[in-house]
C-alpha positions as CSV (number, residue, x, y, z in Angstrom):
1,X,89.2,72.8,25.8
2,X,90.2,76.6,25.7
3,X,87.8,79.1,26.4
4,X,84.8,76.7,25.0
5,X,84.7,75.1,28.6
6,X,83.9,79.2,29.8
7,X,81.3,79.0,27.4
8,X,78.0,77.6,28.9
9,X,78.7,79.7,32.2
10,X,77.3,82.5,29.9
11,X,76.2,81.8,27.0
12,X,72.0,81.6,29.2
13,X,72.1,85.5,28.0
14,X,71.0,84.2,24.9
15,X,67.9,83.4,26.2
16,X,67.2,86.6,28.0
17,X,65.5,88.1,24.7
18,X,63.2,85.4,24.2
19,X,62.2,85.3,28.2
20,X,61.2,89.1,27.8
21,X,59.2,88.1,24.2
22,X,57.9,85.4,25.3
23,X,54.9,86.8,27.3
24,X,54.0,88.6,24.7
25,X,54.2,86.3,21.1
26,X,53.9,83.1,22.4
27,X,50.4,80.8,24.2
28,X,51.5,80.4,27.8
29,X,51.8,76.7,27.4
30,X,54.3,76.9,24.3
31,X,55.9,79.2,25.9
32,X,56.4,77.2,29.3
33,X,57.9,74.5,27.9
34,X,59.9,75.8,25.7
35,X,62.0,78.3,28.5
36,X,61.8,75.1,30.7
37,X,63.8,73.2,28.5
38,X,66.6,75.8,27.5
39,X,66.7,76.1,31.5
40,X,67.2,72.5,31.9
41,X,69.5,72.4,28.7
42,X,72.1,75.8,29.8
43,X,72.0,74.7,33.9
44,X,73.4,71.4,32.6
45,X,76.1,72.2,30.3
46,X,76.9,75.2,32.6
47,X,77.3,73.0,35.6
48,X,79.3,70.0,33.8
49,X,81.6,72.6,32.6
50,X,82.3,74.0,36.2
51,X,82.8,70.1,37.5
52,X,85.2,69.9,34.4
53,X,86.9,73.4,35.7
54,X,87.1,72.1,39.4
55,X,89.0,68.7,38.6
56,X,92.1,70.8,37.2
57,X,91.6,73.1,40.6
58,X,91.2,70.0,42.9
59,X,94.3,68.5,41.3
60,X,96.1,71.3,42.1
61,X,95.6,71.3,46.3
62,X,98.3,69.5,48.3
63,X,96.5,65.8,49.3
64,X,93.8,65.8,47.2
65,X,92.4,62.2,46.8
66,X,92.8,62.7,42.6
67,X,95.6,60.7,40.9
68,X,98.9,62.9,40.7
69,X,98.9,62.5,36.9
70,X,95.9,65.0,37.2
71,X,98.1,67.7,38.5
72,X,100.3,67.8,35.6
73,X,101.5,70.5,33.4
74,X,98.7,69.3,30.0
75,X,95.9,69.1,32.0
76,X,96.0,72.4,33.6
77,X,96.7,73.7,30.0
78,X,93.6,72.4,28.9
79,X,91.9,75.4,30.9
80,X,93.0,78.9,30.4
81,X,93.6,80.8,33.5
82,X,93.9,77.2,35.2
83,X,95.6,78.0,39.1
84,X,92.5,80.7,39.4
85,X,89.8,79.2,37.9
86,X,90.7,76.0,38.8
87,X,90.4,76.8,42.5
88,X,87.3,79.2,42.2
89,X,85.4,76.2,40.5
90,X,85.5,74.5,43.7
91,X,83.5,76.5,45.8
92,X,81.4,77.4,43.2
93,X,80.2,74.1,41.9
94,X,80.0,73.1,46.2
95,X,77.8,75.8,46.3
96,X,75.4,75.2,43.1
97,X,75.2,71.8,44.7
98,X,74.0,72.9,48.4
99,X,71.8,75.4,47.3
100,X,70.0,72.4,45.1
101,X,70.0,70.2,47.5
102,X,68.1,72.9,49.7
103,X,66.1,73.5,47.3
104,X,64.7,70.0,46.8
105,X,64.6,69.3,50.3
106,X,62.3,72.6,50.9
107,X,60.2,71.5,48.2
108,X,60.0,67.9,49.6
109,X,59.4,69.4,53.3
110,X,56.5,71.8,52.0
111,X,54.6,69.0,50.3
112,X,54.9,66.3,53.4
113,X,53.6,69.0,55.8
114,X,50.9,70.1,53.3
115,X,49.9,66.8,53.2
116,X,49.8,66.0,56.9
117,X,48.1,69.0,57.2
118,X,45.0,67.8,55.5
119,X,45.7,64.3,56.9
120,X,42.3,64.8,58.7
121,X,40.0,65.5,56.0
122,X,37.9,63.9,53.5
123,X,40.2,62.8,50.5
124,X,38.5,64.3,47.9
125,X,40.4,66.4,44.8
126,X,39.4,69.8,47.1
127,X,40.3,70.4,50.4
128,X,38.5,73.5,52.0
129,X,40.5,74.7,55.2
130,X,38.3,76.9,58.1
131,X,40.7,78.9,57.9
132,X,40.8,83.0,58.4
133,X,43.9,83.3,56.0
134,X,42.7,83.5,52.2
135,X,44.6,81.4,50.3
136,X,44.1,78.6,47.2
137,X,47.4,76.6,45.8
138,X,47.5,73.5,44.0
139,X,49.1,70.2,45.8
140,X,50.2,67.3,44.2
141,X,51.2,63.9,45.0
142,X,49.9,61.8,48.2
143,X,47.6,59.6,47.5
144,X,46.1,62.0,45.0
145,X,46.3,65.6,43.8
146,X,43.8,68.1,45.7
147,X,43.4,71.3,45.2
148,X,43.9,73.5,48.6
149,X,41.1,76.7,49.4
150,X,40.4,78.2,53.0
151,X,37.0,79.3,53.5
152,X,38.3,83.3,54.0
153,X,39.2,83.2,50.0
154,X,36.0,81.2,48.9
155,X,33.9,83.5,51.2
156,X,35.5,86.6,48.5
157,X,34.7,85.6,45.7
158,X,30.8,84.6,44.0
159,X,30.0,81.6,42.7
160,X,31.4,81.8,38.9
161,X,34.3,83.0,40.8
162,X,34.8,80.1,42.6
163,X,34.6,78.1,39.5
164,X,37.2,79.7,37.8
165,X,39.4,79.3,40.9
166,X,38.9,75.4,40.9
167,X,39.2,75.2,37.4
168,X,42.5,77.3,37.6
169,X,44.2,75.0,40.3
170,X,43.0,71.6,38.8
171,X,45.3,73.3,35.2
172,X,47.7,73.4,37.5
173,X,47.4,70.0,38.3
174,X,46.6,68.1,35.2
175,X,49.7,70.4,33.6
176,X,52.3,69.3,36.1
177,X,52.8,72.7,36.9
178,X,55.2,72.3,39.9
179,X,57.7,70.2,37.6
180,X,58.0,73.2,35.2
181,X,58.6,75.6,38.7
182,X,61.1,73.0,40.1
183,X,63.2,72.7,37.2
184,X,63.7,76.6,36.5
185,X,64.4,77.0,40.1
186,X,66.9,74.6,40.1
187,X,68.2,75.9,37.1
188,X,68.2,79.4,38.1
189,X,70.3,78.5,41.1
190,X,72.9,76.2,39.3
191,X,73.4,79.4,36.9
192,X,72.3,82.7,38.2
193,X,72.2,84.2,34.4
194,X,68.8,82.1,34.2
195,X,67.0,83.9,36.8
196,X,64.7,85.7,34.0
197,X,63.9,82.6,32.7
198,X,62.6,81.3,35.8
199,X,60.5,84.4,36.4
200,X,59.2,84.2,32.8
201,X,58.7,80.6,33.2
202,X,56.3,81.8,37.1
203,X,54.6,83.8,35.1
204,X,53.7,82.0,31.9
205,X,52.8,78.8,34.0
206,X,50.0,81.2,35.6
207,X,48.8,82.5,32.6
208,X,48.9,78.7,31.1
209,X,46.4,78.1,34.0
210,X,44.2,81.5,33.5
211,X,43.8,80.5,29.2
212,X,42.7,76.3,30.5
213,X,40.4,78.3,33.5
214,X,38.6,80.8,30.6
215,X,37.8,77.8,28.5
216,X,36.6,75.6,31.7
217,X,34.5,78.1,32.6
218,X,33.8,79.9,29.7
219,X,34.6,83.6,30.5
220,X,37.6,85.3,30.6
221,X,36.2,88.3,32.6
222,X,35.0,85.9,35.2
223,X,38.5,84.5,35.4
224,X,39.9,88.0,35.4
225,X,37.6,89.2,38.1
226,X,39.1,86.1,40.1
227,X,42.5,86.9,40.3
228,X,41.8,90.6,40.5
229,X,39.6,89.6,43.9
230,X,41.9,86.9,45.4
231,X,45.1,89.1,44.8
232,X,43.7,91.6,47.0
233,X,43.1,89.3,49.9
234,X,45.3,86.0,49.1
235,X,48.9,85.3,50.4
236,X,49.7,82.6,47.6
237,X,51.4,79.3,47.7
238,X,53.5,78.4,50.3
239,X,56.4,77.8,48.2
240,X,57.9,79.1,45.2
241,X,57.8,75.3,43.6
242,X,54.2,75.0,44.1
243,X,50.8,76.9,42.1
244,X,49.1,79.5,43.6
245,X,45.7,81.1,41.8
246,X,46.8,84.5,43.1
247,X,50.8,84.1,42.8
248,X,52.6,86.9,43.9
249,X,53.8,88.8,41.1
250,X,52.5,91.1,37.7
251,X,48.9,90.5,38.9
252,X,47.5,93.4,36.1
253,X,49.2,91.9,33.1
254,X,47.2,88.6,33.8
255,X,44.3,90.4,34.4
256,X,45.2,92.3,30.9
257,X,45.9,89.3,29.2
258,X,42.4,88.0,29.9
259,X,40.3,90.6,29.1
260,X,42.4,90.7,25.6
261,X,41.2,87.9,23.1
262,X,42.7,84.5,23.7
263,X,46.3,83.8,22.5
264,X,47.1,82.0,19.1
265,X,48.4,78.7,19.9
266,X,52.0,78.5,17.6
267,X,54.3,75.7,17.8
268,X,57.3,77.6,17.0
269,X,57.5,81.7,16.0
270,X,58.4,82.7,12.1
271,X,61.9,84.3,12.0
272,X,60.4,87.2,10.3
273,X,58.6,87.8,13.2
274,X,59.8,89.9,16.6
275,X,59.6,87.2,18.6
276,X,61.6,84.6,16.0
277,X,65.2,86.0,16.0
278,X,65.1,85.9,19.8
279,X,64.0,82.4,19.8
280,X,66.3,81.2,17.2
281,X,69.1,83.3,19.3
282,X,68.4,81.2,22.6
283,X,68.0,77.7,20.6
284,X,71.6,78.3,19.1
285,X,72.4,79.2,22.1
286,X,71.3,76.5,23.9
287,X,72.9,74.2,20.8
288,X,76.5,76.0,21.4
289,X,76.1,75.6,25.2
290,X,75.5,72.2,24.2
291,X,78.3,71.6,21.8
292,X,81.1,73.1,24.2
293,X,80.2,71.0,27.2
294,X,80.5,67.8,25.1
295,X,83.3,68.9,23.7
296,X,85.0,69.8,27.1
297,X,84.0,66.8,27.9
298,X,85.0,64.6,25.6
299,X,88.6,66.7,25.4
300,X,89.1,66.1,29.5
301,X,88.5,62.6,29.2
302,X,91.0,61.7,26.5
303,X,93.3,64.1,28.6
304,X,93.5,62.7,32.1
305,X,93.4,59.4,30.5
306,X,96.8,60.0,28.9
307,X,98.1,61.6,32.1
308,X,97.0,58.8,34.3
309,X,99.9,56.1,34.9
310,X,98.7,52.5,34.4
């Protein structure tokens, strides 16, 4: 394996250049999707490679549960550095594991209270709360997706306003918005180096919601004016995994966005353009990432098979 198994603990850098471009060259929904999947993508190889790294360190500590061939000189040649990395892997990889196992089980324990919350109420796609904390996030699964308002945010904003909001929240819906915010978390936390992407990925899910709201509604001043009110007022979603109209986070640049034309929908950027080098930079990345797991993989295999006695 050599250094190759090192590889995908780093190689998410790649991707930093297209998660700053991003906002800037690509629709919101392109964009999205296409940092969601080289999250996905690098937390994977990144994490098989540190389960690869921690079966030469587990071999190496006295009563491990691991066959003794394990333990022997070729297979902790197969990693460089083996008796240190071998044994850093460990609580490393433990970690990655608790903290997405937290992370699900938050996400699952917002949602079930959400949902008893509004146990009460008529199950239509809105639920309006009497509540004096302003607030609108969207909340899916149950027996159907609803979108959640208190009466202090509705009471801010004017009619069109309101519109916009609704339409903004059911985007989030229909779009499957929480997935996208679930996976780059999770990603993000199996690999640290892919934090940007998962703040790209907050924003761009927003703006994704703000372009499908301007065409609902058929202003993108209205939908500006919207945010702008609610961000004032509103305390946003009650989780990171979940859509909230008035998110916490670059607030002006949406509103910017919105009062600029409407973004160019592109399937994939031109090399000759800014944004193409950096996407062509994260895709090989993502490809090498990709190529080094499996071959770690693969190489790991066919070695403790040959140490383990039959």
């Amino acid at each position: 394996m050599g250094v190759f198994v090192f590889l995908p603990l780093v190689l998410p850098l790649t991707a930093w250049p297209v998660a700053r471009l991003a906002e800037q060259h690509l629709h919101p929904r392109i964009a999205t999707r296409l940092l969601t999947a080289l999250s996905a993508a690098m937390a994977l190889c990144s994490t098989l490679c540190l389960g690869l790294v921690m079966v030469v360190g587990t071999a190496q500590l006295p009563g491990n549960p691991l066959p003794d061939g394990w333990s022997d000189p070729e297979v902790r040649a197969a990693v460089p550095l083996d008796e240190v990395a071998g044994k850093v892997a460990i609580p490393a990889l433990l970690a990655v594991l608790a903290a997405c196992a937290r992370a699900l089980w938050r996400h699952g324990r917002v949602r079930r209270r959400a949902h008893r919350a509004l146990a009460g109420l008529p199950g239509t796609g809105v639920a309006v709360l009497p509540d004096s904390v302003p607030y609108a996030y969207a909340l899916p699964g149950g027996r159907r997706d609803r979108v959640v308002v208190t009466t202090a945010l509705l009471e801010c904003l004017e009619p069109a306003e309101r519109r916009a909001l609704f339409a903004h929240e059911r985007a989030h819906l229909a779009a499957r918005h929480h997935r996208f915010l679930l996976a780059v978390q999770l990603a993000s936390l199996a690999n640290p180096l892919l934090r940007p992407l998962r703040t790209a990925v907050s924003y761009m899910a927003e703006r994704w919601a703000d372009e499908e709201a301007a065409q609902a509604v058929g202003s993108r001043r209205t939908v500006a004016r919207a945010i702008g009110k609610a961000a004032l007022v509103s305390r946003g979603a009650p989780s990171l995994t979940l859509a909230g109209f008035a998110a916490p986070g670059p607030v002006p640049r949406r509103v910017a966005a919105l009062l600029a034309p409407a973004p160019v929908v592109r399937s994939w950027p031109s090399v000759f353009t800014e944004m193409g080098p950096a996407a062509w930079s994260a895709a090989a990345g993502t490809a090498v990432s990709a190529m080094s797991s499996a071959n770690s993989a693969v190489t790991m295999l066919f070695i403790l098979h040959a140490a383990t006695p039959l």
